[in-house]
N, C-alpha and C positions, 0 to 999 in steps of 0.2 A: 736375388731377393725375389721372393715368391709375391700371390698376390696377398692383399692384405682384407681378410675377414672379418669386421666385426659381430661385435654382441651384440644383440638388442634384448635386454631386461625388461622383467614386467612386474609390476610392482611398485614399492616408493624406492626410488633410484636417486643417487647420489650419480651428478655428472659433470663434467669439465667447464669448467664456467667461460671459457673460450670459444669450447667450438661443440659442446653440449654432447660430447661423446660418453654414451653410458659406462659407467667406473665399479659401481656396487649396488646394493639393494641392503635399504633399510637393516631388513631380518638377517644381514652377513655383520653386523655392529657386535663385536665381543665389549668394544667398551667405549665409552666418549669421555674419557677422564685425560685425555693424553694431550701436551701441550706439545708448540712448535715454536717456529722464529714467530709467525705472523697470529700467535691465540692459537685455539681448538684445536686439536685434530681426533680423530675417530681411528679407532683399532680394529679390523675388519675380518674375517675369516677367510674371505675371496672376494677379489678383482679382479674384472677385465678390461679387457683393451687397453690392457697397459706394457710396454718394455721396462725394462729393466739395464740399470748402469751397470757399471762396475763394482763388486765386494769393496768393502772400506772398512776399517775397524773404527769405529768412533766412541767417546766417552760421552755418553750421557748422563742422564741425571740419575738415573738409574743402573751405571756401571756401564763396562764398556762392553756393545754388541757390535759384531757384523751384518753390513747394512748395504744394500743395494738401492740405490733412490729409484723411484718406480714414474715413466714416462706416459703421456696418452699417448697413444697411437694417434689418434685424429690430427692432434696438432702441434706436438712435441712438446709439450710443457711439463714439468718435474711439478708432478701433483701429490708426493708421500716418497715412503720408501719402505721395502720389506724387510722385516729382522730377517737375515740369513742363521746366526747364533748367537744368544746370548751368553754371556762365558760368566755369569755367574748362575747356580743354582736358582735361585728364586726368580730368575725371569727367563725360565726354560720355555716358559707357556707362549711366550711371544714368539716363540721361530716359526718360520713358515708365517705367519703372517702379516697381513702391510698395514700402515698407517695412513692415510689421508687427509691432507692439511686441509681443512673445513675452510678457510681462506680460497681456497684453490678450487671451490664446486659448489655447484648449483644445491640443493637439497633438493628431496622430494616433493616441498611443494614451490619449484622454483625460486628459490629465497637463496639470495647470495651472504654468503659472512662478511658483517659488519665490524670495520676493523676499530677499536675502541685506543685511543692514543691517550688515554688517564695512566698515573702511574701505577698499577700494577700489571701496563702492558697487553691484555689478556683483549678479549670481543666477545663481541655479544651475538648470538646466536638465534634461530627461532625457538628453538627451545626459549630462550632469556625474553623474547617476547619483542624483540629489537631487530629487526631487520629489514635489511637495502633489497627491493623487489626490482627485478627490471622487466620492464614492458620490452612487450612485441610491436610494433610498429605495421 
C-alpha cells in the first residue's frame, strides 16, 4: 500500500461528517432528487477521497444496476456508492457516477442532515430550511 494523498477542494464542499474529509463540490451535483435507507442523497459527477467496494448487482427503485458502495479514505465510513451499469436503457446516464448519502456529510455551509423519523421516512435538509449545525469547540 502506497502512501495516501488527499484532495483538498475549493469551493462549497460536501464532506465526511466524521472526520471532515473533502468528498465533492457543490457545482459536481447532476441531481438531489435520489433517496437512500437514511432520506437525501445527491447524484454527483465526481468524488474524491473516496475507495471503492466490491461490484454488486442490486435492485433498486429504479431497476437493477451494478453498484460499488464508495468508502472515505480519511475514516473508512460507506458514504454512497457508484453506478458501475445500469442494465436498463433509461438509466444509462447514471454509470460512472456516485451517489452520496446527504445523512453521511457535512454540506457546504457546515450543516449536517437532519434525520426526520415522521412517516414518510424521508429528512430535512438545508435546502428544507431545517438543520442540525455542529459547533467547533
Amino acid at each position: 500500500m502506497g502512501r495516501l494523498f488527499v484532495v483538498h477542494l475549493e469551493g462549497k464542499i460536501y464532506s465526511c461528517k466524521h472526520c471532515r474529509t473533502h468528498l465533492a463540490l457543490s457545482e459536481d451535483i447532476v441531481s438531489k432528487s435520489f433517496h437512500s435507507r437514511h432520506g437525501k442523497a445527491y447524484l454527483f459527477n465526481k468524488v474524491v477521497n473516496v475507495s471503492f467496494g466490491e461490484k454488486d448487482d442490486r435492485e433498486m427503485t429504479t431497476g437493477l444496476h451494478t453498484v460499488a458502495d464508495i468508502f472515505c479514505v480519511g475514516c473508512g465510513s460507506i458514504v454512497g456508492w457508484k453506478y458501475e451499469t445500469a442494465h436498463e436503457n433509461s438509466q444509462k446516464y447514471k454509470e460512472g457516477k456516485s451517489v452520496i448519502e446527504r445523512f453521511k456529510v457535512s454540506g457546504p455551509d457546515g450543516s449536517n442532515y437532519w434525520i426526520n423519523h415522521e412517516a414518510n421516512g424521508g429528512g430535512s435538509d438545508a435546502d428544507d430550511g431545517q438543520i442540525y449545525m455542529t459547533g467547533l469547540l
